[in-house]
C-alpha positions in Angstrom: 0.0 0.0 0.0 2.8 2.2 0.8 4.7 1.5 -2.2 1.5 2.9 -4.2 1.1 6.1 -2.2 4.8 7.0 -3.0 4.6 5.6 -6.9 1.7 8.2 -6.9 3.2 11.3 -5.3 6.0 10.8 -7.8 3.6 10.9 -11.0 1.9 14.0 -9.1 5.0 16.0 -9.2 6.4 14.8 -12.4 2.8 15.6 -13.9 2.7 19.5 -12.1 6.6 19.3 -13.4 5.8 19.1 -16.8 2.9 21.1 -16.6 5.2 24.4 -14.6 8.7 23.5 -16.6 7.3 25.0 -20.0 8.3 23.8 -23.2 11.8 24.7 -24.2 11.8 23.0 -27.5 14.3 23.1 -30.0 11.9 23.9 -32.9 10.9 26.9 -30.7 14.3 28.3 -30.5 15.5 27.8 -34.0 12.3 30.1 -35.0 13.2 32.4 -32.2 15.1 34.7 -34.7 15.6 34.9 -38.5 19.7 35.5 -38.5 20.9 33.8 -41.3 23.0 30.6 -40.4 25.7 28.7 -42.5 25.8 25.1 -42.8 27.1 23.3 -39.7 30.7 22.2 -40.1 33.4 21.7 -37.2 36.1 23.5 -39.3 34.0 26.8 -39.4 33.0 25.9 -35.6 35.7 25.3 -34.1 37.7 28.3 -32.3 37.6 30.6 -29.9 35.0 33.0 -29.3 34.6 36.2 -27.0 33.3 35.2 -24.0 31.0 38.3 -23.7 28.6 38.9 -26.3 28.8 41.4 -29.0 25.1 41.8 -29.7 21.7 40.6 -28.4 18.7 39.8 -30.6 16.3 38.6 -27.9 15.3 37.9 -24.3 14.1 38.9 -21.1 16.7 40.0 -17.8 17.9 36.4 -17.8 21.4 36.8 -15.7 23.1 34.7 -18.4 23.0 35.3 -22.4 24.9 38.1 -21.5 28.6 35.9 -21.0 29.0 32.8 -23.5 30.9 30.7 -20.3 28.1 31.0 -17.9 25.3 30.2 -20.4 27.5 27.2 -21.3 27.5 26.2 -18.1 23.4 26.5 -17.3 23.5 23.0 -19.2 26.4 21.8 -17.3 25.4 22.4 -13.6 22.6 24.2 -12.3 25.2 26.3 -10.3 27.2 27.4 -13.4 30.4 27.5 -13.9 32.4 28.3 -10.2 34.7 30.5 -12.2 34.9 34.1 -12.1 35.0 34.9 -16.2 36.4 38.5 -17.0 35.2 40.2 -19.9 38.3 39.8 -21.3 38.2 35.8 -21.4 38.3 33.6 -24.1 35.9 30.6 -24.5 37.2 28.0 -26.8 34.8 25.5 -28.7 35.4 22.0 -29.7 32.8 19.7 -31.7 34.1 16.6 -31.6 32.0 12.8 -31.2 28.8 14.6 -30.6 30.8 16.0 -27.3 31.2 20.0 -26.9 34.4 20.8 -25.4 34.5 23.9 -23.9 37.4 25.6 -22.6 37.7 29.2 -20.2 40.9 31.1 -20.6 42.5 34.2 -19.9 46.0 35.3 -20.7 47.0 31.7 -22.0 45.7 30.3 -19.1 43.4 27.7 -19.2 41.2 28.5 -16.0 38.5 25.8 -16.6 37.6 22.8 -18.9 33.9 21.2 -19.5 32.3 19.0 -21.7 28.6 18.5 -22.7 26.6 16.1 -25.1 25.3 17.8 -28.3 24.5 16.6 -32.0 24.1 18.7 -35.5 20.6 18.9 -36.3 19.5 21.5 -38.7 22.4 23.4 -38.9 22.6 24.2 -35.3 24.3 22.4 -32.8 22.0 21.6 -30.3 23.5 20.9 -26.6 21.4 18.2 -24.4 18.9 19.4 -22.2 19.2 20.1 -18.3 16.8 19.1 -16.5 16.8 19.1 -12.6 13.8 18.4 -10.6 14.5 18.4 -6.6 11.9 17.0 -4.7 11.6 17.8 -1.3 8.2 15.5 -0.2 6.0 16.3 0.5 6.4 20.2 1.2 8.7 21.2 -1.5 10.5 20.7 -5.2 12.0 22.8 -7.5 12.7 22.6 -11.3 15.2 24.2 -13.7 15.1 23.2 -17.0 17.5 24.7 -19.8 17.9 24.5 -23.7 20.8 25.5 -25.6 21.8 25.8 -29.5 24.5 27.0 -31.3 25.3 27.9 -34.7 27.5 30.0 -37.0 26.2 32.8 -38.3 27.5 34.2 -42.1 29.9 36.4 -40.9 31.7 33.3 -38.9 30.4 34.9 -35.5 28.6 32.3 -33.0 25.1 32.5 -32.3 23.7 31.1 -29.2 19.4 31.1 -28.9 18.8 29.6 -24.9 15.4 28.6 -23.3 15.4 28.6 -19.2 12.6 27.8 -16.9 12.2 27.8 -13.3 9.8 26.3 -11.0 9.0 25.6 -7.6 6.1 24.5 -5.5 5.5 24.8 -1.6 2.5 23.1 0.0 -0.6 24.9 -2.5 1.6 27.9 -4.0 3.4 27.7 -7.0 5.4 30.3 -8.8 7.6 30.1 -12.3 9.1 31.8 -14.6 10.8 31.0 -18.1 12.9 33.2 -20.4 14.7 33.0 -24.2 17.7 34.8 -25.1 19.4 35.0 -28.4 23.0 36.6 -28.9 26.2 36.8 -30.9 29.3 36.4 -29.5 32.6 37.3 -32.2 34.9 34.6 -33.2 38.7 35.1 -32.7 40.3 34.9 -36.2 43.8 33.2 -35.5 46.9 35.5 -37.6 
């Protein structure tokens, strides 16, 4: 009997999960804005890229979009990257095995290394889902869920379009919020 009661809770908050996480899709974002992108390839890709970004297209007052490291690391870890990332720093992106490597350095110093799962699908690179519910029965749980894609835009420059949604439920109340952001962040041409 007990065993029922807690296979039930769980579908309760997986159901009001689903129902406050929003739907991040990837169709969503790659309509989000019409920037003209090139045809994925790891050559063009591949490099390093400012790690703040040079313009925004799109997106609420979401804390990251703004530096390509911490919005890297919203898919990693739901506590970002633990790095301090200057304005100055350089991010360095690797496609390789359907595995992003991403690299944060500053003055030839490598300060931090991650890597996440992604695969090519329509031109954009599209980085695996994060998705983190914490349930805290029966008083409490919390969501974030975050969706990230990358692509090359024609003048070699990276374009990153993001979905983020947070949730969380106490008792009867519930409160949420989801955001998009789209941004360009300039490629480092190597001399």
């Amino acid at each position: 009997m007990r065993l029922q009661v807690n296979k039930r809770i769980r579908l309760y908050v997986f159901g009001i999960t689903i129902l406050f996480s929003g739907c991040g899709t990837y169709k969503k974002l790659a309509c989000l804005e019409p920037v003209n992108v090139v045809e994925f390839s790891s050559e063009i890709f591949n490099g390093n890229y400012h790690n703040v970004r040079i313009q925004k297209y799109s997106g609420g007052g979401h804390h990251v979009g703004h530096k390509l490291w911490y919005t890297l690391c919203e898919t990693y870890s739901i506590w970002g990257g633990k790095v301090n990332a200057s304005d100055s720093s350089i991010v360095n992106l690797r496609f390789v095995d359907n595995r992003l490597h991403v690299q944060l350095s500053e003055d030839g110093k490598v300060l931090r290394e991650i890597v996440l799962k992604a695969k090519v699908k329509d031109n954009y690179l599209s980085i695996k889902r994060k998705y983190v519910l914490i349930p805290i029965l029966p008083i409490l749980w919390g969501s974030h869920n975050c969706k990230i894609i990358l692509a090359n835009t024609e003048n070699g420059n990276l374009l990153l379009k993001a979905y983020y949604s947070n949730g969380a439920v106490v008792i009867i109340m519930a409160s949420g919020n989801s955001d998009t952001v789209s941004a360009e962040f300039l490629k480092i041409i190597d001399k």
